[in-house]
C-alpha positions as CSV (number, residue, x, y, z in Angstrom):
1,X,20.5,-250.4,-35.2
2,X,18.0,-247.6,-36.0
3,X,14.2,-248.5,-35.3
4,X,12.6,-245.8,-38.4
5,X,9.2,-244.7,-37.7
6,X,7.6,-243.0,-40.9
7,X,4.2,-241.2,-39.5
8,X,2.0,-241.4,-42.7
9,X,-1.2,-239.2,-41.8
10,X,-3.2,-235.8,-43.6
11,X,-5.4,-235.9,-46.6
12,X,-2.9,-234.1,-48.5
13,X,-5.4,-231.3,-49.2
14,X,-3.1,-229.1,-51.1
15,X,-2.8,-231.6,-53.7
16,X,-6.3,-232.2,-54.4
17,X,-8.3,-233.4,-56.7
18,X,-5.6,-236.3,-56.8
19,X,-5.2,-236.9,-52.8
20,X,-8.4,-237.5,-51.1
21,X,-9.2,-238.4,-47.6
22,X,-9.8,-242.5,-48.7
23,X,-6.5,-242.2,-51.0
24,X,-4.0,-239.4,-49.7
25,X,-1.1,-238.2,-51.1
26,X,1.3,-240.8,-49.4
27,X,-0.2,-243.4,-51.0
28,X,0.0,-241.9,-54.6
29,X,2.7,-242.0,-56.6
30,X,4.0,-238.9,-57.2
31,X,7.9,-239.4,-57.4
32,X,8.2,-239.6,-61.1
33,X,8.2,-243.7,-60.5
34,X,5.6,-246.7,-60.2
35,X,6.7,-246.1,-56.2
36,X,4.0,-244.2,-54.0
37,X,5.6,-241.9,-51.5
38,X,5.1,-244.4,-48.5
39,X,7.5,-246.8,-50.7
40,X,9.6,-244.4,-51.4
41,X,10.5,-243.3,-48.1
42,X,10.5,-247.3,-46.9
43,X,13.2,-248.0,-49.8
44,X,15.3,-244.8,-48.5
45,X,15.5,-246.2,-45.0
46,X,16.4,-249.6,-46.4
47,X,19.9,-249.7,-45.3
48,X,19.7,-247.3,-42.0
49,X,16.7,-249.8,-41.0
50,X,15.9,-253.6,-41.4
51,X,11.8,-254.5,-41.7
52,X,11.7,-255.9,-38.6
53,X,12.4,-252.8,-37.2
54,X,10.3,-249.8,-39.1
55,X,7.2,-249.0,-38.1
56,X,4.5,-247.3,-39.7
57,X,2.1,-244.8,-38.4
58,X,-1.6,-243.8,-40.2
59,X,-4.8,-243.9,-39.7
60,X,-7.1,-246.6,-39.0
61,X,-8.7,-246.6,-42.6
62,X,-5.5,-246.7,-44.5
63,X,-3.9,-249.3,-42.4
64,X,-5.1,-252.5,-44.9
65,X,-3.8,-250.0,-48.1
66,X,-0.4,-249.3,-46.1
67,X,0.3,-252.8,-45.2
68,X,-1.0,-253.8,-49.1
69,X,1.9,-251.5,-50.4
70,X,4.5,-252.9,-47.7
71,X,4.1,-256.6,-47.9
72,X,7.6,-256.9,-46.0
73,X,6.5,-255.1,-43.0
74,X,5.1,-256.7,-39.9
75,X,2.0,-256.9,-39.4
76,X,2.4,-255.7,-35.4
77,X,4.7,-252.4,-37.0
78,X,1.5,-251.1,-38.4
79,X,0.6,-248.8,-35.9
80,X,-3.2,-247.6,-37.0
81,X,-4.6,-244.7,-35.1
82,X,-8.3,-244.6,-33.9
83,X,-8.5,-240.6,-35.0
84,X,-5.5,-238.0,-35.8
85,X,-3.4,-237.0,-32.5
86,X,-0.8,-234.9,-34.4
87,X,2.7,-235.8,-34.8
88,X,2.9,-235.6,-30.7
89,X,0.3,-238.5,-30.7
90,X,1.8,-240.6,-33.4
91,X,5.4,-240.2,-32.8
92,X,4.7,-240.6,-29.3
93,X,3.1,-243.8,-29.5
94,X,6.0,-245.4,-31.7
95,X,8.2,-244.4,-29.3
96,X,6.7,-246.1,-26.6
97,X,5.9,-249.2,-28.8
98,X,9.5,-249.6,-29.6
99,X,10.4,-248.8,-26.1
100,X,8.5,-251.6,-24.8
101,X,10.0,-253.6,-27.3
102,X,13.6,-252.4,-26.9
103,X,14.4,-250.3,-24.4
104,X,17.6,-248.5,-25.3
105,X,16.9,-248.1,-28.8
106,X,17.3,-245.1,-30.7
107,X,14.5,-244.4,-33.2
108,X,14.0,-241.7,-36.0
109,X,11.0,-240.4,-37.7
110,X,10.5,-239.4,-41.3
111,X,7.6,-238.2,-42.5
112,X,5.5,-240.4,-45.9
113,X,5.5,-237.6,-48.1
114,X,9.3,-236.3,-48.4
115,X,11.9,-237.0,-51.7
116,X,15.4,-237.1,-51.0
117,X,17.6,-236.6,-53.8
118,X,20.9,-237.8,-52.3
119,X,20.6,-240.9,-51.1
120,X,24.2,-241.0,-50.1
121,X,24.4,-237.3,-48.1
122,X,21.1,-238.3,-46.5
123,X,22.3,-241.5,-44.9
124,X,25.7,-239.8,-43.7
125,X,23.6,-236.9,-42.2
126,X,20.9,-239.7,-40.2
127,X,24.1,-241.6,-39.2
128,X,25.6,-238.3,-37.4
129,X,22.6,-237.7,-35.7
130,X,21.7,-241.6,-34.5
131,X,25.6,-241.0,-33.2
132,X,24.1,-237.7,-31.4
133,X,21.4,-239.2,-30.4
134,X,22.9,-242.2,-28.5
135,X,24.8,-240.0,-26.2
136,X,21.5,-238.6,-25.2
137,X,20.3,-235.6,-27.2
138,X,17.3,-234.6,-28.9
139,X,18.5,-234.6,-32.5
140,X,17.0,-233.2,-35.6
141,X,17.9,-233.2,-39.3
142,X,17.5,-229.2,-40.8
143,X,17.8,-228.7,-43.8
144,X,19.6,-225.5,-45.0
145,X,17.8,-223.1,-46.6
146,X,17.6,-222.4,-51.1
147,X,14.8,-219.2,-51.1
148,X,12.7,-217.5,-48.2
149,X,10.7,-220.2,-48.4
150,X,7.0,-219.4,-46.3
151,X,5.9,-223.1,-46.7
152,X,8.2,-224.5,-43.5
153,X,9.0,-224.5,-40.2
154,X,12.3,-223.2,-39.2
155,X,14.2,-224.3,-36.6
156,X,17.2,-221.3,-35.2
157,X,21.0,-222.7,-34.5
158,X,22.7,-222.2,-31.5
159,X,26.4,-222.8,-30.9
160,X,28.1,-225.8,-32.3
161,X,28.6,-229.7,-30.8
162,X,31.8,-230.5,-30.3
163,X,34.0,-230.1,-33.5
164,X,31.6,-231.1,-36.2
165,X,28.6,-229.8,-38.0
166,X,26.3,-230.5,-35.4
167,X,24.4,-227.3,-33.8
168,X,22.5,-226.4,-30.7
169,X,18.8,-225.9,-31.2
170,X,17.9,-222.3,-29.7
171,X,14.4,-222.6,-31.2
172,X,11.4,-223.4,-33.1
173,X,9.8,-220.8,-35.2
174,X,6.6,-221.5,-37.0
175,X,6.1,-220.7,-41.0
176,X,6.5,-217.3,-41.1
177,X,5.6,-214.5,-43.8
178,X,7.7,-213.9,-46.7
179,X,9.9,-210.7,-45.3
180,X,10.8,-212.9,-41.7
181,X,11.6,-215.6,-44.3
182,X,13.7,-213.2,-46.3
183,X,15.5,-212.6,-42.9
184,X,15.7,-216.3,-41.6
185,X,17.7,-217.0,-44.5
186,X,19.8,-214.1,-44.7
187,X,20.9,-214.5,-40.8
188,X,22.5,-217.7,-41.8
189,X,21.0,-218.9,-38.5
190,X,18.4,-220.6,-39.3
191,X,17.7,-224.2,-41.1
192,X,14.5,-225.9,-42.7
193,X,12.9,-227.9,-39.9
194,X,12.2,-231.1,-41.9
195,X,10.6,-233.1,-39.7
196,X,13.0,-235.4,-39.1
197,X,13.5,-236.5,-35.5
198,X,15.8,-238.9,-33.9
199,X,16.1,-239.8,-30.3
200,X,17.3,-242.6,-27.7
201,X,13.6,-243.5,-26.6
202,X,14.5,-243.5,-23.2
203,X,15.4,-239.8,-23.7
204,X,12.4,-238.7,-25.6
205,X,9.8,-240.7,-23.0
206,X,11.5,-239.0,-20.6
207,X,11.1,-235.5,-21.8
208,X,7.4,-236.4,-22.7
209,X,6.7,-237.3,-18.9
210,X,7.6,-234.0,-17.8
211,X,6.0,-231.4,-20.3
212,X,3.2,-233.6,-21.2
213,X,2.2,-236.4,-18.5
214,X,-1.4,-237.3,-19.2
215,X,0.0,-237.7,-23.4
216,X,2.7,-239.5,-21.8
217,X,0.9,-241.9,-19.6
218,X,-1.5,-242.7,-22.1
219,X,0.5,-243.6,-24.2
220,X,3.1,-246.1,-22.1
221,X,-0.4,-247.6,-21.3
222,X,-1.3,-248.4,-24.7
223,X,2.4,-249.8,-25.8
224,X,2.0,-251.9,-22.8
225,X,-1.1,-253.6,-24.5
226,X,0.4,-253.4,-28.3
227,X,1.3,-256.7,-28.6
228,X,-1.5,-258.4,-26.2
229,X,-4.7,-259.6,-27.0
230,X,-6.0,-256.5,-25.2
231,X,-4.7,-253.6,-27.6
232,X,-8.0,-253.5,-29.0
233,X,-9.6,-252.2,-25.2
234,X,-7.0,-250.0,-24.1
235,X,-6.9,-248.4,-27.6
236,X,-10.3,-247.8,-27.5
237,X,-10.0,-246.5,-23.9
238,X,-7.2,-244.3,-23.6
239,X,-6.4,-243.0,-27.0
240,X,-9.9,-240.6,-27.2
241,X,-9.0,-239.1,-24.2
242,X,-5.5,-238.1,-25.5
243,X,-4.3,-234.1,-26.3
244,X,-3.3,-233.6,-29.9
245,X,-0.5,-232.2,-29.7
246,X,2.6,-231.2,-32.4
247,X,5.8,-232.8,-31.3
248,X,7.6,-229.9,-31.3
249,X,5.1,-228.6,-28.6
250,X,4.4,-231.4,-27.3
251,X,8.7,-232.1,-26.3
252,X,10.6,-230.5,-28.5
253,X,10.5,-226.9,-27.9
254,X,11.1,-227.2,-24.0
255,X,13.9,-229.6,-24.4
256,X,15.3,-226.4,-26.3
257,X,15.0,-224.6,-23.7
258,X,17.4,-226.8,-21.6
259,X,19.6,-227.4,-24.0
260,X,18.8,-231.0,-24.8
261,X,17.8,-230.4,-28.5
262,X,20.5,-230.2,-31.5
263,X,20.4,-230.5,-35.4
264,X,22.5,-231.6,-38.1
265,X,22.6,-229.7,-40.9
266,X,21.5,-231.3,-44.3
267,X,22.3,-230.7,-48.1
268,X,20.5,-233.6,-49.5
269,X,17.8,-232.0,-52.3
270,X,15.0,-232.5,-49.7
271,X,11.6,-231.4,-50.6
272,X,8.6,-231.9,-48.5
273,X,5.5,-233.0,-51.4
274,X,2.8,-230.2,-50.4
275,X,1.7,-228.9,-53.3
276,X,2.2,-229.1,-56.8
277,X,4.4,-226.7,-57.6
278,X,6.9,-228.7,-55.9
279,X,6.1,-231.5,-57.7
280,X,6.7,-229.0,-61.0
281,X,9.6,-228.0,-59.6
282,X,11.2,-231.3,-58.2
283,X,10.7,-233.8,-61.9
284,X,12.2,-233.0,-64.9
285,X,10.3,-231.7,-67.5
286,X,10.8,-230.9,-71.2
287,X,12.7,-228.0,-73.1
288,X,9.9,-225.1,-72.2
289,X,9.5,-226.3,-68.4
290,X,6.4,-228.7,-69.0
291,X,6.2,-231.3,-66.4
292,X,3.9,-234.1,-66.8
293,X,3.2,-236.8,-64.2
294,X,2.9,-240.4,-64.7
295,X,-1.2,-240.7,-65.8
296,X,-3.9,-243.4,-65.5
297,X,-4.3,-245.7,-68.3
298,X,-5.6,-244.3,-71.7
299,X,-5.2,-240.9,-70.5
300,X,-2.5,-238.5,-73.3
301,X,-1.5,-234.8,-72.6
302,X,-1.0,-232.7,-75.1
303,X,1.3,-229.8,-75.4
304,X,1.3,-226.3,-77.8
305,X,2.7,-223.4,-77.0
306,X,2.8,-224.0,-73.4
307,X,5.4,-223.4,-70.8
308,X,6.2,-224.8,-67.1
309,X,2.6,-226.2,-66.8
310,X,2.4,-228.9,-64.7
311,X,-0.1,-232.0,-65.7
312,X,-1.6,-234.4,-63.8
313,X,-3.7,-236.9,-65.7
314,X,-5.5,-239.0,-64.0
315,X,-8.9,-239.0,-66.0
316,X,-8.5,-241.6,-68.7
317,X,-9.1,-239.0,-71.4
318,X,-6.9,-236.4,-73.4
319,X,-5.6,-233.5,-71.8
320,X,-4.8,-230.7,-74.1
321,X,-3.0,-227.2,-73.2
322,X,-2.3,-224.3,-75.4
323,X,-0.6,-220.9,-75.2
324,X,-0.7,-220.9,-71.1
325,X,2.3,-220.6,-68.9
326,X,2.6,-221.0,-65.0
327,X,-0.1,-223.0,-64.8
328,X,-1.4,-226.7,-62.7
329,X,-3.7,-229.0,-64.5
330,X,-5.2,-231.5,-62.8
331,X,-7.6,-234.0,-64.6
332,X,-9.6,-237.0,-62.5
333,X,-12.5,-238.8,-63.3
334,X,-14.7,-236.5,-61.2
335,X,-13.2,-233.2,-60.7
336,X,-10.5,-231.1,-63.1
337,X,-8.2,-228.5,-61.2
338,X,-6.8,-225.7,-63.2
339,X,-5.0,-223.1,-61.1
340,X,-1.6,-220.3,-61.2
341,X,1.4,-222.4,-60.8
342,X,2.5,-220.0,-57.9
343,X,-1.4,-220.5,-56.1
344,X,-0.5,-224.3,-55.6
345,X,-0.7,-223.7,-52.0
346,X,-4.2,-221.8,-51.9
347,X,-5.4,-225.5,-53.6
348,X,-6.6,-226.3,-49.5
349,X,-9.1,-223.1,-49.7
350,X,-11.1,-225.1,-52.0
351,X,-11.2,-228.0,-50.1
352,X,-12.1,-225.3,-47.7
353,X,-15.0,-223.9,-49.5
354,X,-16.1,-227.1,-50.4
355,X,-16.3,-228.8,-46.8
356,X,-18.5,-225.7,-46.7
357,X,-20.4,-226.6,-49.0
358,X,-20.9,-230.4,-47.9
359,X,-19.8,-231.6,-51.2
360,X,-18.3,-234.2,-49.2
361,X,-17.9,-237.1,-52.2
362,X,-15.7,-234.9,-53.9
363,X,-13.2,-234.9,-51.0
C-alpha cells in the first residue's frame, strides 16, 4: 500500500493578514468547509493510504496544532523539523523514515495546501503512478495546463511509457513570465508541476546518494534514530548542518537527465491555495461573482453594488462593500487587507515591506 507524506511547511505569505507564521494557511480553513487544508488533503488520501501509514511533515512549532487537527495520526508520523530544509529536506527525511520502517515501500507526497476537485480522476491518476513507480521510476502527477499560468512550475514531456498516458520527463522549468507561459501552453508539451511526487524509496534514496550525499547521509542517520530514544540528539546534531535544497534540485532534475523521471498527466480541478484570487476563483460565489469565505463568529458581510470581490471576515465585526469590482477584502482583528483582485499575488511584498519594517506582531 501507498505510505502518503503531506509536507505542510511556509507561512503562507500571500494570503496574509489571515495566514501568519504561528497559524499558516494549511492550518486554516479555506476550502469552503469547517476542514482546514491539512484535513482536507488527509481525508483525500483516505482510501490511497491507511493512518498508520501517512506521515506528516512541518515545522517544530506547528507540530502540537497538526497532531490537534489529526487525532487519528501517530504520534511517531509527525515528523517536526528543527528549522525549514526545503521540500529536499522534508521529503527526504520521510523517505528515509519510511524506508527504515519499510524498505520496499513506495511513498507519495502531496503538498497541505492543494484542493482537488475530483476525487475519483485524482485517485485513478495516483494509482497509475504508485503502478509506475513500483517498477522503479521517478513519477510525478502534472497537471495539464487551463491559462499561461506564471504562478507554477512546469515540468516538459518527453516521449510516452509504454502504451498509456504516462510521459517521459525531459525537464523542469521554473515559473516563468507570462509570454514563455503563453508558449508552454501552446506547445502542448508542457504540464503544471504540482508537486506531487511518488517513488519506490529504495529508488529515490538512491538517487539522493548520488547527486546529494552529505543531504543524503544526514538524513539515513536521523531515520535511523526516529523511533529511538535518541532522535532528540541526532536531530539536534545532524539536521543544522543539512543543505536546503528543493527536491527537484535536490533529485529530481538529474534523474531527468537519465531518464529515470516520468509523469502522469492529470485532469482533476487542481488548484494549488497561494493567493486569494484562487480562493475567488475556486468557491462558488453569488450571481455578480461575490465570494465570501466562511467568517469568525459575529462577523456579517455586506454586499451593494459589488462584483467578484472576494471577502474574508475574520474580525468579528461587519464588513460592508459598495460599488467596487475585482477587489480582496480581508478583515482580522488586527490588520484589514484591501487589494486588486488580480494583485493577490503582490500580497507577499507587504509582508516584505513589513519584515522591513520590524512590525514583526503583525506577521
Amino acid at each position: 500500500m501507498l505510505h502518503a507524506v503531506i509536507p505542510a511547511g511556509g507561512s503562507g505569505t500571500r494570503l496574509w493578514p489571515l495566514s501568519r507564521a504561528d497559524h499558516p494557511k494549511f492550518l486554516l480553513p479555506l476550502t469552503g468547509t469547517t476542514a482546514s487544508l491539512l484535513q482536507a488533503t488527509v481525508q483525500r488520501l483516505a482510501r490511497l493510504a491507511p493512518a498508520e501509514q501517512t506521515l506528516v511533515v512541518t515545522g517544530r512549532p506547528h507540530a502540537a496544532a497538526v497532531a490537534a487537527q489529526l487525532p487519528g495520526l501517530p504520534p511517531g508520523n509527525i515528523l517536526a523539523e528543527p528549522a525549514p530544509r526545503d521540500s529536499g529536506g522534508a521529503i527526504g527525511l520521510a523517505a528515509a523514515v519510511i524506508a527504515d520502517r519499510d524498505p520496499g515501500a513506495v511513498m507519495g507526497s502531496f503538498a497541505a495546501d492543494h484542493l482537488v476537485q475530483d476525487q475519483a480522476r485524482f485517485e485513478t491518476a495516483v494509482r497509475a503512478a504508485v503502478d509506475a513507480a513500483g517498477q522503479g521510476r521517478l513519477m510525478t502527477v502534472g497537471m495539464r495546463p487551463t491559462r499561461p499560468e506564471t504562478g507554477y512550475g512546469y515540468v516538459q514531456c518527453g516521449d510516452p511509457v509504454g502504451d498509456g498516458a504516462i510521459r517521459r520527463v525531459r525537464r523542469f522549468k521554473e515559473k516563468p513570465d507570462h509570454d514563455l507561459a503563453v508558449r508552454f501552453v501552446d506547445s502542448g508539451d508542457y504540464l503544471w508541476n504540482a508537486g506531487m511526487f511518488i517513488w519506490r524509496v529504495d529508488v529515490f534514496l538512491a538517487e539522493l546518494a548520488r547527486q546529494q550525499p552529505m543531504l543524503h547521509d544526514g538524513l539515513v542517520r536521523i531515520a535511523a534514530a526516529w523511533d529511538t530514544p535518541r532522535r532528540a540528539d541526532v536531530l539536534g546534531e545532524v539536521w543544522p548542518g543539512l543543505p536546503r535544497l528543493a527536491v527537484e534540485y535536490a533529485v529530481m532534475e538529474g534523474a531527468a537527465q537519465r531518464g529515470l523521471v516520468a509523469t502522469v498527466p492529470g485532469d482533476f480541478g487542481w488548484t494549488d491555495i497561494g493567493d486569494f484570487r484562487n480562493l475567488g476563483d475556486l468557491l462558488p460565489g453569488d450571481e455578480a461573482g461575490n465570494v465570501v469565505l466562511p467568517g469568525a463568529p459575529d462577523s456579517q458581510v455586506q454586499l451593494t453594488d459589488a462584483g467578484r470581490v472576494v471577502v474574508v471576515p475574520h474580525g468579528g465585526r461587519l464588513v460592508s462593500v459598495l460599488g467596487v469590482e475585482d477587489l480582496v477584502v480581508v478583515d482580522t482583528p488586527d490588520a484589514v487587507l484591501v487589494c486588486a483582485r488580480d494583485q493577490a499575488q503582490d500580497v507577499k511584498r507587504l509582508v516584505d515591506d513589513l519584515k522591513a519594517q520590524g512590525a514583526t506582531s503583525y506577521l
